[in-house]
N, C-alpha and C positions, 0 to 999 in steps of 0.2 A: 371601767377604763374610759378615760375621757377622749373624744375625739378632738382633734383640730378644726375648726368650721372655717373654709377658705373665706374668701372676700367674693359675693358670688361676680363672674363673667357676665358683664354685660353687651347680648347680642342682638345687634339690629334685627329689620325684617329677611333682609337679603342672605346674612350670614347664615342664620337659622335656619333658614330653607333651603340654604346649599347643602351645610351640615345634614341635615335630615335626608336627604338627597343620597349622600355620601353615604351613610348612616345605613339604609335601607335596600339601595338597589346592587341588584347581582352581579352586576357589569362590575361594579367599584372594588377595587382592588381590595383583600379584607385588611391590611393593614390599614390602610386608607380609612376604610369603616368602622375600625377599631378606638383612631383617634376620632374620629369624628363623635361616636358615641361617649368617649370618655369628655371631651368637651362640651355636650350637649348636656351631661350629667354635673360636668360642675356647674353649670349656670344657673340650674335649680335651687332655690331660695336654701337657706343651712345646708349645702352640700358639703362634706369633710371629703379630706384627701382618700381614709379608710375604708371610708363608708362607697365612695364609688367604685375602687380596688374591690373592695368585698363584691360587691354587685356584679363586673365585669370581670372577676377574676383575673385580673390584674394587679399586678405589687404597687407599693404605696411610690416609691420613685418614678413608675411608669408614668402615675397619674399628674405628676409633680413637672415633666420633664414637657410633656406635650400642654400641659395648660400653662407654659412658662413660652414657649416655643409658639403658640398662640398669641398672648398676651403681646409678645413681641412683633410678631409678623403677621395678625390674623391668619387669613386660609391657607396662604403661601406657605407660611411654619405649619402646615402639619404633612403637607408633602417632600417626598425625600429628597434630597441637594444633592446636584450630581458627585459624582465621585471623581476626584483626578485622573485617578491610573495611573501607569506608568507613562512618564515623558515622550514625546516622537521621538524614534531615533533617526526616520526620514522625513528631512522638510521637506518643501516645497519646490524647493529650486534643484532637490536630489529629483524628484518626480519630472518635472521638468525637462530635465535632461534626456529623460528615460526617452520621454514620449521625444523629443525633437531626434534623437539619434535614431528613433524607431521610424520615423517618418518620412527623412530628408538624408538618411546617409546610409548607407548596408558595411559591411565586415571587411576588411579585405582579404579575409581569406574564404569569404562564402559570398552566394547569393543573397543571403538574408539574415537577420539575424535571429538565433537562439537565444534561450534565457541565459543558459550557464554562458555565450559569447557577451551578451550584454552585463551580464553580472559581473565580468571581469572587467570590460571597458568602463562601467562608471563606477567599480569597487562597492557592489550592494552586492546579496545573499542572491540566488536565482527563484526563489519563495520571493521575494521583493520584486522582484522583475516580473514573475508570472504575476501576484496582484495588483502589479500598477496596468500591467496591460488588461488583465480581467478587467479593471474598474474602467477602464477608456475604451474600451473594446476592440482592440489588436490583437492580431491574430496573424507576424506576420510570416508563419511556417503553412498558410494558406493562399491559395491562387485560384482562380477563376477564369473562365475563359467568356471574352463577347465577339459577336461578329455583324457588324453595321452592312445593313444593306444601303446596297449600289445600283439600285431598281429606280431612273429617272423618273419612274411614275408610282414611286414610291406612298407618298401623299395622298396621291387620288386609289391609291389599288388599298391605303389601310381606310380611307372613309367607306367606299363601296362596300369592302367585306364587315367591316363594323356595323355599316348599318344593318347589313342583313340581319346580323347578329341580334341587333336593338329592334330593329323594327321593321322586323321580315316582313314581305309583301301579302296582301291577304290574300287567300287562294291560291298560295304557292307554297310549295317544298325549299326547304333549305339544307341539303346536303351535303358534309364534307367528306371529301372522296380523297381516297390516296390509299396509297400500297404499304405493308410494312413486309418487307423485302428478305428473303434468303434467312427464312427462321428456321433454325436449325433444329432438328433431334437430336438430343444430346444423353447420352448413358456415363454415367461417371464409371469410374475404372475400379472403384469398390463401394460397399454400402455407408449410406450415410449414419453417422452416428449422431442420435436422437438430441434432443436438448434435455439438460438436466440442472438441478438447482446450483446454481453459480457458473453455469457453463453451455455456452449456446452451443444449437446444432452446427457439425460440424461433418465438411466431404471434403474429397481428395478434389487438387485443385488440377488435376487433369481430368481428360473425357475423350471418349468414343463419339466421334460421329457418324449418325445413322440417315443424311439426307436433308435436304431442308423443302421449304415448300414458302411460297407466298400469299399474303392475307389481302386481299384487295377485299376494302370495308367501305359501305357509305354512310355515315353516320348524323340522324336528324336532329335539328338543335333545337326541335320546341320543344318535342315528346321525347330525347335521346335513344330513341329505337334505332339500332343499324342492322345495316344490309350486309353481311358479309360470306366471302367465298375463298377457297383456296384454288391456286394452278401452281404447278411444277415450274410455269417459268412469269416473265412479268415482262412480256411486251406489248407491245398495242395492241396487236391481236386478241392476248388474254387478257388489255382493256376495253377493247370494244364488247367483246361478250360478257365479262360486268355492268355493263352499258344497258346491253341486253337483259340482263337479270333486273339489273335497276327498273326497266323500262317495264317489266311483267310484273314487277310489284306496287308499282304507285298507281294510284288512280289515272286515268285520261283525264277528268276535271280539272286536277291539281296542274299550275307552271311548275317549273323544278328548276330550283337556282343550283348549279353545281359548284364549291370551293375545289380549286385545287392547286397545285402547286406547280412548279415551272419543268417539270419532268419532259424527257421528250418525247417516252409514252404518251403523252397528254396532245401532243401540239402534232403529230404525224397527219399525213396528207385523208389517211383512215379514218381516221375518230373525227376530223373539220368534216368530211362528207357527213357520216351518222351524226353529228349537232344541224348541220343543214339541213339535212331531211326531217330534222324533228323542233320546230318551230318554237314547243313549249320548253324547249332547254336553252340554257342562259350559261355559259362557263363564267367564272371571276377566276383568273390567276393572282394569288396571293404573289406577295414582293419579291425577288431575290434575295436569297439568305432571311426569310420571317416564315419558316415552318412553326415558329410558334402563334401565328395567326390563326392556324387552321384547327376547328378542335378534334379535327381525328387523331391529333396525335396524342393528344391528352388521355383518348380512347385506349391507344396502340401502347401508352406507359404505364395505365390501371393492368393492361394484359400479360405485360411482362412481369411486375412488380406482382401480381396477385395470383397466376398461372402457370409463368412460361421459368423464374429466375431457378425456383427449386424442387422442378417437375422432372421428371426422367421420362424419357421418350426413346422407345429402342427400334419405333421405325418412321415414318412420315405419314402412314396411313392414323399409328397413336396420335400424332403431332396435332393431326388433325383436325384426330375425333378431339381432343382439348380443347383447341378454340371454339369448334363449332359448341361443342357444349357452354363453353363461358359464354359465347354471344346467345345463347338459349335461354341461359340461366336470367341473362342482363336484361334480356328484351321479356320478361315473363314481369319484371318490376324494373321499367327502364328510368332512368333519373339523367335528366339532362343535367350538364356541365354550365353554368351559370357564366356569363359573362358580363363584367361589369363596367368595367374602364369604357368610355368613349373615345370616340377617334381624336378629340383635340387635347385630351390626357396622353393619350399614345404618344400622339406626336410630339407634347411641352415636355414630355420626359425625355424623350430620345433626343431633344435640342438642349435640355440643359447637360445628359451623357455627354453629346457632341462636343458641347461648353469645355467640361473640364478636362476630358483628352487631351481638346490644343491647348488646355495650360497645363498641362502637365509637364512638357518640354521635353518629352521624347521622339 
């Protein structure tokens, strides 16, 4: 049987080397590699249509179709051409809409807009509505709450306690002190039912309360070790003898910077005598309304979320024994909380917040 002997492909240095490229490495799609090699094989001196088919196991039109699809397009022709698909049935000015009605107007018969509400006002599918907002990122059956402080010494109380943060004093403590207040014992009113595959754990969403107690914690921001204590109640009194604890645990060498917040536990005629008689204590009051300055509460949220949300406690003396063990467990391998932002980030964020409120026109 006679073969056909094509007319062989002639290929520069550059094509040769991509093909071989294509041809060899594992990344490359194997379709891809497939024609690459069947093109590599015709360009070999007498190469027939059969004879490379034979070789690659390949049919004779295979070999016909990609060295024709070359000859035409070089490299380009041997990679696949997008496909149409089915035509938009949402242009652009349908999208458009979505998003300006989602932005600048609400329902008039709700607060806010739904998909199935929106779906009807601009005449799309509520599937069309939910992915134009996926793809622009609304979300607007979501709300958030912020609260601007009103602290005149706003500015100077966020550079202070940032720097501590950045670049505490040497030979000084840095501790952030505060209460987390009226933590309750809580027994749910039947047993919880376990988690299982397709179905999270699951309690009754009533409860027994069995008492609470308060956490008065000081917590160090180089090494993250904290100081913490319970009392039955959280006034001055039961801060000054925190005070006191504090004061029997840190060295006398060491100053001790205390964070705290604007409680009036804090600021009683009590606790100004005990910081005057003690030379090496320094308060910083964080802002009005910036509990997120301080990082005990960062502390006080790892507690609840990882302890206290799906813990059953059926007296206050349990409640107790709980915390003091988590803070045992934490101080045995303590990992400080990282702070990273500087105070003039703080501050150009909260002025550009500021910014868009008053144009918002509310």
């Amino acid at each position: 049987m006679a073969f056909h002997h094509l007319v062989p492909l002639t290929l520069d240095a550059d094509e040769r080397s991509t093909l071989a490229q294509w041809a060899r490495r594992p990344t490359t799609a194997q379709a891809v590699a497939l024609r690459a090699r069947i093109i590599l094989a015709c360009a070999e001196p007498d190469a027939s249509a059969q004879a490379v088919a034979t070789t690659l196991h390949v049919t004779r039109p295979t070999v016909g179709k990609w060295r024709r699809r070359f000859v035409a397009h070089r490299l380009e022709g041997l990679l696949d051409e997008p496909r149409p698909g089915a035509p938009r049935t949402v242009g652009d000015a349908d999208v458009e809409e979505v998003i300006r009605l989602t932005l600048e107007t609400t329902p008039a018969d709700a607060t806010h807009w739904s998909t199935r509400r929106m779906a009807r006002r601009v005449e799309l599918s509520p599937h069309t509505v939910m992915r134009i907002w996926h793809a622009f990122g609304l979300q607007p059956h979501r709300v958030e709450t912020f609260k601007l402080s009103k602290d005149p010494q706003f500015i100077e109380k966020v550079r202070d306690i940032v720097g501590l943060y950045l670049a505490p004093p040497a030979h000084a403590l840095v501790l952030c002190v505060d209460e987390k207040t009226q933590v309750q014992a809580l027994d749910h009113t039947a047993p919880l039912l376990p988690l299982r595959p397709g179905q999270p754990e699951r309690r009754t969403h009533d409860y027994t309360r069995h008492g609470t107690t308060s956490l008065f914690a000081a917590y160090e921001t180089r090494t993250g070790a904290t100081i913490g204590e319970c009392f039955p109640r959280h006034r001055s009194v039961e801060f000054r003898k925190f005070l006191d604890r504090i004061d029997e645990v840190v060295p006398p060498e060491f100053d001790v910077h205390l964070i705290l917040d604007n409680a009036s536990t804090h600021k009683t005629a009590l606790i100004k005598r005990w910081l005057a008689k003690r030379p090496r204590y320094q308060a910083h009051f964080t802002p009005t309304s910036s509990s997120w300055i301080n990082l005990v509460e960062r502390l006080f949220s790892e507690l609840r979320t990882q302890h206290l949300d799906r813990s059953i406690h059926r007296s206050v003396d349990a409640l107790e024994a709980t915390l003091y063990k988590a803070l045992t467990q934490r101080n045995a391998h303590p990992k400080p909380f990282v702070w990273t932002k500087t105070a003039d980030e703080i501050l150009a964020s909260v002025k550009r917040f500021c910014q868009r409120i008053s144009q918002s026109g509310h």
